[in-house]
N, C-alpha and C positions, 0 to 999 in steps of 0.2 A: 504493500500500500504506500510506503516510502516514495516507490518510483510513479505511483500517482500523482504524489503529490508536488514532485519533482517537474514530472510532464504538464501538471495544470499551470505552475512557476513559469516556464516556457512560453504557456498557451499565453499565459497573459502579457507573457512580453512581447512575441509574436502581433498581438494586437495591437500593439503602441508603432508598429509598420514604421522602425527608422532602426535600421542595419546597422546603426553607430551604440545606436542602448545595447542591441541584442548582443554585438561583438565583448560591451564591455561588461553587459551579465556573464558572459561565458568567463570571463576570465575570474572571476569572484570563486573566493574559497565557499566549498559550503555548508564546512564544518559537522559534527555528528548529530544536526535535527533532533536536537532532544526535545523542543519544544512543538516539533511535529510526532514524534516516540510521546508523548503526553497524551495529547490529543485523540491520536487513532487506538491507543491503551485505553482511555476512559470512553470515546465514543464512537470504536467503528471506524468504516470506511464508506459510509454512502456520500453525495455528490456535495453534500453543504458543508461534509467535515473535510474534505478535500479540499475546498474551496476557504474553509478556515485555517488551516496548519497552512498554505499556500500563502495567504495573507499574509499571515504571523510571519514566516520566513523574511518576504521581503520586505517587513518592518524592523526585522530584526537582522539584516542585511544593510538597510537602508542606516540604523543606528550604527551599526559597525564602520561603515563608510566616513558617517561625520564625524562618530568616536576618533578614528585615523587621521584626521585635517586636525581636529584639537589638538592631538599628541602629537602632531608631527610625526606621526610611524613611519617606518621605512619599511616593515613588514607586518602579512596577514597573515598566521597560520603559513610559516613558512616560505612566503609566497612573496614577491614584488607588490608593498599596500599598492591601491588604483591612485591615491593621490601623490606617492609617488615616482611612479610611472609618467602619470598623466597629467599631473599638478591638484590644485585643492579644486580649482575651477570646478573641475569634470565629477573628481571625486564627488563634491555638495551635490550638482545639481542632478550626478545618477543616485543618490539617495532622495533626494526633491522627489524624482519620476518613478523611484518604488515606493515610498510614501504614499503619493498622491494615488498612483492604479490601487495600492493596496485599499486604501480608503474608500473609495469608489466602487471595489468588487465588492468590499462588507456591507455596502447598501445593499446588495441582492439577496445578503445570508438571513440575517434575522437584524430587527432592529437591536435588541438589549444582545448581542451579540456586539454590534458596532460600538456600541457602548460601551461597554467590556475595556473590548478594546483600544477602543479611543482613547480612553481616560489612561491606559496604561500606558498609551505614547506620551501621553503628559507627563506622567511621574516620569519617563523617561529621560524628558527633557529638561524638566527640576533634577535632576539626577544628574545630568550632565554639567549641567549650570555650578551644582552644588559643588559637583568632583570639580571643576576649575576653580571656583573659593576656596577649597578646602586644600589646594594642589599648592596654592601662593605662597603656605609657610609650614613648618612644621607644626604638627598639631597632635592635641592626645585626646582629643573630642570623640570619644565612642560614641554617643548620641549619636554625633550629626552625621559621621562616619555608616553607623548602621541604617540612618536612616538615607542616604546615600545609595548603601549597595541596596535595598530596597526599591528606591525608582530609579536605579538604572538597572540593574538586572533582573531582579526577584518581580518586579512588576509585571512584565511582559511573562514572565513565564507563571506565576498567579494568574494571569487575563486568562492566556493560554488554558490552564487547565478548569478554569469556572468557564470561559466561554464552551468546550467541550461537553460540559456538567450539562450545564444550559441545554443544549441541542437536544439531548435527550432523557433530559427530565430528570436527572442525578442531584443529587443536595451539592448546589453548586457552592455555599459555605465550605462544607468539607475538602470538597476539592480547590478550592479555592487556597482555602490554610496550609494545602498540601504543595501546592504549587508556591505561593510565600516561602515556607520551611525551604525546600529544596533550592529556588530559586538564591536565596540567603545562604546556603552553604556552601551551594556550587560555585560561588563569585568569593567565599571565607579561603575554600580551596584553591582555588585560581592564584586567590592572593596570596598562600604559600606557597604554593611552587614555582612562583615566580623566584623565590629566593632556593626553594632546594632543587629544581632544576638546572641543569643546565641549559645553554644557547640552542644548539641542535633539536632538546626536546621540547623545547617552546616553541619555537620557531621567532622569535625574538628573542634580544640578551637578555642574559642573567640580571636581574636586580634592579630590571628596566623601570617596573614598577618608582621606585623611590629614587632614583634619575628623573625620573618624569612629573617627581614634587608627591606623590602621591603614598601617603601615610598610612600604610595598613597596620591591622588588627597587630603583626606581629611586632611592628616597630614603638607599637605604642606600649607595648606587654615591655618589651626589651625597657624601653627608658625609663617607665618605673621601675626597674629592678637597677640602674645603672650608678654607681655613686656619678656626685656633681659631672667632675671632670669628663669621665665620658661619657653622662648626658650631654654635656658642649659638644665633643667631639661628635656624637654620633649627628646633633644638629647640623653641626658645620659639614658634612656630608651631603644632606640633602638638596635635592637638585642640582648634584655635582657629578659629573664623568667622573668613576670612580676606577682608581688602581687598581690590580691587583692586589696589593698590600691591604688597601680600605677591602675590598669585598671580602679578603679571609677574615678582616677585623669583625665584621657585621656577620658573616656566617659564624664564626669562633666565638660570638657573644655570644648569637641566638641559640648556640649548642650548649654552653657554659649554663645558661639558665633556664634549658629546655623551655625556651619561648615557642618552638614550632609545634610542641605536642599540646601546649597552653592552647595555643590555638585551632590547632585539630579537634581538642575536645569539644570545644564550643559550636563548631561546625556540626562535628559530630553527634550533638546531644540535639539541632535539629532533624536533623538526616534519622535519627532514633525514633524521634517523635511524628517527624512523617511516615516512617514505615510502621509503627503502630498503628495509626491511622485510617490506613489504606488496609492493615489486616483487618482491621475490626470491619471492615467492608467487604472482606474476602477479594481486593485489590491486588492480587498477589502480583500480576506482573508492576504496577504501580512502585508497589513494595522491593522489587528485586530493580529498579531502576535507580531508587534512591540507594539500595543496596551498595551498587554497582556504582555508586558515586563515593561510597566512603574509601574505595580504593581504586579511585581514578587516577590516571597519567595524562599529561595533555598529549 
């Protein structure tokens, strides 16, 4: 059903009838569709849930794209980013043109579908906003941090699994909370292995994350545990090209004070809670995907 929904992606670019989009959808990574693996798990495969994971995609294509022009990426998923490549120009305005079809085909689905999902672009975009505030200095604001990866990741993938609920008649709360949970952990995880990965398995460098001004869950763990001196130092790091010498310093702290499992746990205890969840529904494949996220590799 994957490749359903991959073909209807296609179809509706095919419609936009200009050989310059379709060339430069082709060249977009397009990652493991977890947020279409949601959808067709809680509702099936007839023609409106295709038509929704389809959407979703190029919403969540479309935020990758502007995501890349903020950060100045040089890579997607291993890959030459399109702004890159092709400059921001192009990048923005083929996120603009999957936006906009996506928004247009969800008129045809269901109204409180569109809805759904609408509003999840919003938190998306408060999300982005936020992550550029939040990127300008170091910071140890868990709050705003959490409520952060919330509208930008966990939203769209919440939308995702209530809009599904929705279609056919599931207690869209429940899956909705399920989609939150997992949404929040899978972006907890990301944000470590950015630091225990390496370059190759990312497919961006090592520690890019906090280069790029951006304070996760683990760095904030680390500097409360750091005497003064190097809480300075680790500060004066941030948003800096860092050595070799600096990155064993920041990987060799984070191990000294087992920050990275601090953090796993916390990921971890939603990841627990949604697969609860989904059992008590008899959700099991739901259940074995969040599974399958507590020992994820990018």
């Amino acid at each position: 059903m994957i490749n359903a929904v991959e073909r209807k992606i296609e179809q509706y670019i095919a419609e936009l009838n200009d050989s310059s989009v379709s060339s430069l959808y082709r060249r977009l990574p397009h990652g493991k569709r977890l947020r279409t693996k949601l959808i067709l798990k809680i509702a099936g495969g007839d023609l409106k849930i295709i038509k929704t994971a389809a959407t979703v995609e190029m919403i969540h294509a479309a935020s990758l794209l502007h995501d890349d022009v903020i950060d100045d990426a040089k890579s997607r998923r291993g890959r030459v980013s399109l702004n890159a490549s092709e400059g921001n120009k192009t990048a923005i305005m083929m996120g603009d043109i999957l936006y906009s079809k996506a928004f247009f085909e969800l008129t045809s689905i269901s109204t409180e579908v569109a809805k759904v999902v609408s509003n999840a672009v919003v938190q998306l975009s408060l999300g982005e906003l936020a992550d550029v505030e939040l990127s300008r200095r170091f910071h140890t604001n868990q709050e705003a941090y959490l409520k952060m990866l919330y509208q930008k990741t966990a939203s769209l993938m919440e939308a995702s699994a209530e809009a599904a609920a929705i279609l056919v008649g599931k207690d869209r709360v429940a899956y909705r909370d399920y989609g939150r949970k997992l949404g929040l952990a899978f972006q907890m995880i990301d944000d470590i292995l950015d630091i225990t990965s390496d370059s190759k398995t990312l497919g961006k460098p090592a520690l890019h994350d906090f280069v790029e001004g951006k304070v996760t869950l683990p760095y904030m763990y680390l500097y409360d545990v750091l005497a003064k001196e190097d809480r300075e130092y680790l500060v004066s790091l941030h948003r800096k090209r860092l050595s070799r010498d600096e990155e064993l310093w920041i990987k060799s702290a984070m191990s000294r004070y087992s920050i990275i499992e601090k953090s796993y746990a916390e990921a971890r205890e939603l990841i627990l809670e949604a697969i609860a969840s989904m059992e008590s529904l008899g959700e099991y494949d739901l259940s074995n995907i969040a599974k399958a996220m507590i020992e994820r590799e990018f």
